[in-house]
C-alpha positions in Angstrom: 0.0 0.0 0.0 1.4 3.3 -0.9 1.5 6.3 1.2 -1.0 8.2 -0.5 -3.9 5.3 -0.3 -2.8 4.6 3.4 -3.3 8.5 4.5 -6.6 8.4 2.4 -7.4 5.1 4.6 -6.8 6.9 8.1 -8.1 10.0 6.9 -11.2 8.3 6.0 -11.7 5.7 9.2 -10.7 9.1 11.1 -13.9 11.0 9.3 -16.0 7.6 10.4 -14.9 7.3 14.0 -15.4 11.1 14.7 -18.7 11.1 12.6 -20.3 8.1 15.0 -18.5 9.9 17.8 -20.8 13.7 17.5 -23.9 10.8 16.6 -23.8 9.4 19.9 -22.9 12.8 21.7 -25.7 14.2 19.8 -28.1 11.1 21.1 -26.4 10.9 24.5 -27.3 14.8 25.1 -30.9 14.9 23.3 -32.2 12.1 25.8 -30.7 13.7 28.7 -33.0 17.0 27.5 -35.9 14.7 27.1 -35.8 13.2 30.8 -34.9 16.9 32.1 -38.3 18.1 30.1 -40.1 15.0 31.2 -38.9 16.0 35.1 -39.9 19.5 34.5 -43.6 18.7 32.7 -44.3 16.5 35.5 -43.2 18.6 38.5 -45.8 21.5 36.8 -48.3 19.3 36.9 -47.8 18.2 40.3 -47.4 21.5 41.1 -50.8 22.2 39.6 -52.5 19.2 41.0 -51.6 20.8 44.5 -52.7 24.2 43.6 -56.3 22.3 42.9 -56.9 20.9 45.5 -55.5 23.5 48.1 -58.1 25.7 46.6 -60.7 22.4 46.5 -60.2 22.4 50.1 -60.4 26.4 51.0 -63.3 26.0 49.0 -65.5 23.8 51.0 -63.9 25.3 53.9 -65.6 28.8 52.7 -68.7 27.0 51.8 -68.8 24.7 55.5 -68.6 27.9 57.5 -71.1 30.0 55.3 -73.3 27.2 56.1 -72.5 27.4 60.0 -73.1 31.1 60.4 -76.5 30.2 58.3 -77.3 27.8 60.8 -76.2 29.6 63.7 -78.1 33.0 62.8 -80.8 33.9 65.1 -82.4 35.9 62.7 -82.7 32.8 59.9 -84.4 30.4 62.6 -85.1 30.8 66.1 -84.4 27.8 66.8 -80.6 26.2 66.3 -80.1 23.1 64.3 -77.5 21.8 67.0 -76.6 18.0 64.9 -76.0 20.4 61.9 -74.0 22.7 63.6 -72.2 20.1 64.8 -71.3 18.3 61.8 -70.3 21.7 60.1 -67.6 22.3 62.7 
């Protein structure tokens, strides 16, 4: 083999080896994007899912002791529905 064909040889297992080389970098770094985007998508919804059901829960909260000043009003019934009162607190 002469010089020439053996430099064209390297030079072109060099352009392989480097070319595979980016192709796994470029693999290696999109899937590490992916699971950071997958980590972040699901920490918003979790997020989100929290916010729900804090304001699920101040909701009932509001509605629970609008329903105990109702029933503990003097002026709405004379008389004071004690086992709903109850329940309500």
């Amino acid at each position: 083999m002469t010089d020439t064909v053996f430099i064209a040889v390297v030079s072109g297992a060099g352009t392989v080896v480097v070319a595979v080389s980016a192709l796994l970098g470029q693999i290696y770094v999109s899937r590490f994007a992916q699971a950071n985007e997958s980590e972040r998508a699901k920490f918003k919804i979790r997020g989100e899912e929290a916010s729900r059901a804090r304001e699920k829960r101040r909701d009932s909260l509001v509605d629970a002791i609008a329903e105990l000043l109702a029933v503990a009003d003097p002026q709405i019934s004379a008389r004071m529905d004690y086992g709903k009162a109850v329940t309500l607190i």
